[in-house]
C-alpha positions in Angstrom: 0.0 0.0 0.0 0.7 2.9 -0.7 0.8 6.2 1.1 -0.5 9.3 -0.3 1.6 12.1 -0.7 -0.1 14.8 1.7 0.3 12.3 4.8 3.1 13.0 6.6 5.3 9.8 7.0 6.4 9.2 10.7 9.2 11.1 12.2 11.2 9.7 14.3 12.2 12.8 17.2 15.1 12.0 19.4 14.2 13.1 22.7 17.7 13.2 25.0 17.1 10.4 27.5 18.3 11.8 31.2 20.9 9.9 32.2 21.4 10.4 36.0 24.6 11.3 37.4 26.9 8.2 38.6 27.6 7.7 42.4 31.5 8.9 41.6 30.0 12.4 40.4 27.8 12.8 43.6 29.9 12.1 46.2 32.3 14.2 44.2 30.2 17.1 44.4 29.3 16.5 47.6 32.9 16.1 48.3 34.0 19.9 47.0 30.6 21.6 48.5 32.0 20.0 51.6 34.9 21.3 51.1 33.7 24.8 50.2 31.7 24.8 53.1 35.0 23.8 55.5 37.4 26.6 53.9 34.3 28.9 54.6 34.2 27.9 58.3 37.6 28.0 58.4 37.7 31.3 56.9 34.9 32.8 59.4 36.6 30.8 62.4 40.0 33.2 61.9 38.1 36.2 61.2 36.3 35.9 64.4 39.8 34.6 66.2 41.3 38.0 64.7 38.4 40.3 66.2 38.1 38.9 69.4 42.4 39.4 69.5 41.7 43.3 68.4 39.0 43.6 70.4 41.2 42.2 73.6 43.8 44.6 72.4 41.7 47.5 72.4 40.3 46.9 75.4 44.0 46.5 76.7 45.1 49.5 75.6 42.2 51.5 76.2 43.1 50.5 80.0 46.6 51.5 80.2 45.7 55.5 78.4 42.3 55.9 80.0 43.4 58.7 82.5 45.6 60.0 79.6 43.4 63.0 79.5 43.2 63.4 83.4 46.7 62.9 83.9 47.8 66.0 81.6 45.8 68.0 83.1 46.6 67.0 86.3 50.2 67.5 85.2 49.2 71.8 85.4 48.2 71.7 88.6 51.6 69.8 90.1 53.0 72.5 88.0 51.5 75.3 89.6 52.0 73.9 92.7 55.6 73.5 92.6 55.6 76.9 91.6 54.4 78.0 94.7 57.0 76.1 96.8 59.7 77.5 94.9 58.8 81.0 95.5 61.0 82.6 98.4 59.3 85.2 99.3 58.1 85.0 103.1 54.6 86.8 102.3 51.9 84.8 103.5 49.3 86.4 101.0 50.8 85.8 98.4 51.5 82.5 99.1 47.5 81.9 99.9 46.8 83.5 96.5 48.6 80.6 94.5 47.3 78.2 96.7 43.5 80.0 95.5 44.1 79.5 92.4 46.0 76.2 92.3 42.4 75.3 93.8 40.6 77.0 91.4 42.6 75.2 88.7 42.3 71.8 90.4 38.3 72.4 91.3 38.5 73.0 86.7 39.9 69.6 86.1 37.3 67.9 88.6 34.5 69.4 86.8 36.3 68.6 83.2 36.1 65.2 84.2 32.9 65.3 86.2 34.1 64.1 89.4 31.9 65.8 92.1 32.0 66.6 95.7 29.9 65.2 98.2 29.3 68.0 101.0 25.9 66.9 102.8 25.5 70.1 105.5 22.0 69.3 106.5 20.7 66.7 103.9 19.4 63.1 105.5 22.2 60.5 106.1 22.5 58.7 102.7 24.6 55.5 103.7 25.2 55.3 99.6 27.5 58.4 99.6 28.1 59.2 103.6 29.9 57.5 106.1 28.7 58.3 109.6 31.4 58.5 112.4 29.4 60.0 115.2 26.8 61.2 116.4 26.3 64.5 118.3 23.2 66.0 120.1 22.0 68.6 117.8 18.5 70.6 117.1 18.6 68.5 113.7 16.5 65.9 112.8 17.9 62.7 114.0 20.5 61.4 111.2 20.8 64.2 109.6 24.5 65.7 108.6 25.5 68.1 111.1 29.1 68.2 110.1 31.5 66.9 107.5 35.1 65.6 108.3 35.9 64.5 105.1 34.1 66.0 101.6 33.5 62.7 99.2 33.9 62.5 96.0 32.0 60.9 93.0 32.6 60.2 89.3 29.9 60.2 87.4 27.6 60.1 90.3 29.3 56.8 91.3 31.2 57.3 94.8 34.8 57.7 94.8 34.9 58.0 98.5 32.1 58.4 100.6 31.7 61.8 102.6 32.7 61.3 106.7 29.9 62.9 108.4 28.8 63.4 112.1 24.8 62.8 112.4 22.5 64.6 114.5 21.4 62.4 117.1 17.9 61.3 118.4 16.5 63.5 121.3 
């Protein structure tokens, strides 16, 4: 028989047949993601070593030049007071004039650096920032400051050293 020639005659279409990978190409693949993934960790494992040894550096050295600042300032007022002792003159009023003013420059660098005095005259005994030494009879309300020893000092409102008072005493 014959086929007529309008029909179209049977074409044979290659389709590609998937041919899926061997075992040898997967566990090689596996093999260099694993590997990838290893020089990765690796990698972030040193990064992370590095920063934390900065870090502990900075934090070192930060240490060792925090009063930097302080200290050269500080460094004016030992100054000024050497001054003072050198002069050789026997007036006493000029010799409490530096001392004023070596004050007044010392009082400057406190308040540069925000340290504080504690002077409680009158306020309520605060064991936080006062240490009581005594107690005297006194018109006051009981524990209240009647006089200070010692001034205190604070940094930042955190105590240096506390104040040493004498508290009014409980009729």
């Amino acid at each position: 028989m014959e086929q007529p020639e309008n029909q179209q005659q049977d074409v044979a279409v290659e389709t590609p047949v998937e041919v899926s990978p061997s075992l040898e190409e997967m566990l090689q693949v596996a093999e260099r993601k694993a590997q990838e993934h290893y020089d990765a960790w690796m990698y972030a494992k040193a990064e992370s070593e590095n920063i934390r040894r900065r870090a502990a550096d900075d934090v070192t050295k930060a240490q060792k030049f925090a009063v930097e600042r302080f200290t050269n300032e500080m460094l004016a007022v030992k100054d000024s007071l050497e001054a003072g002792l050198a002069v050789t003159t026997e007036n006493v009023e000029s010799f409490k004039s530096g001392m004023e003013l070596t004050l007044k420059q010392l009082s400057s660098v406190f308040e540069k650096f925000h340290i504080s005095e504690i002077n409680p005259v009158g306020e309520k005994l605060d064991p936080y920032k006062h240490q009581a030494i005594g107690m005297v009879p006194s018109d006051q309300p009981a524990n209240t400051v009647v006089t200070v020893m010692q001034k205190g000092y604070a940094l930042n409102d955190r105590v240096l050293r506390p104040a040493l008072v004498m508290v009014a005493q409980a009729k």
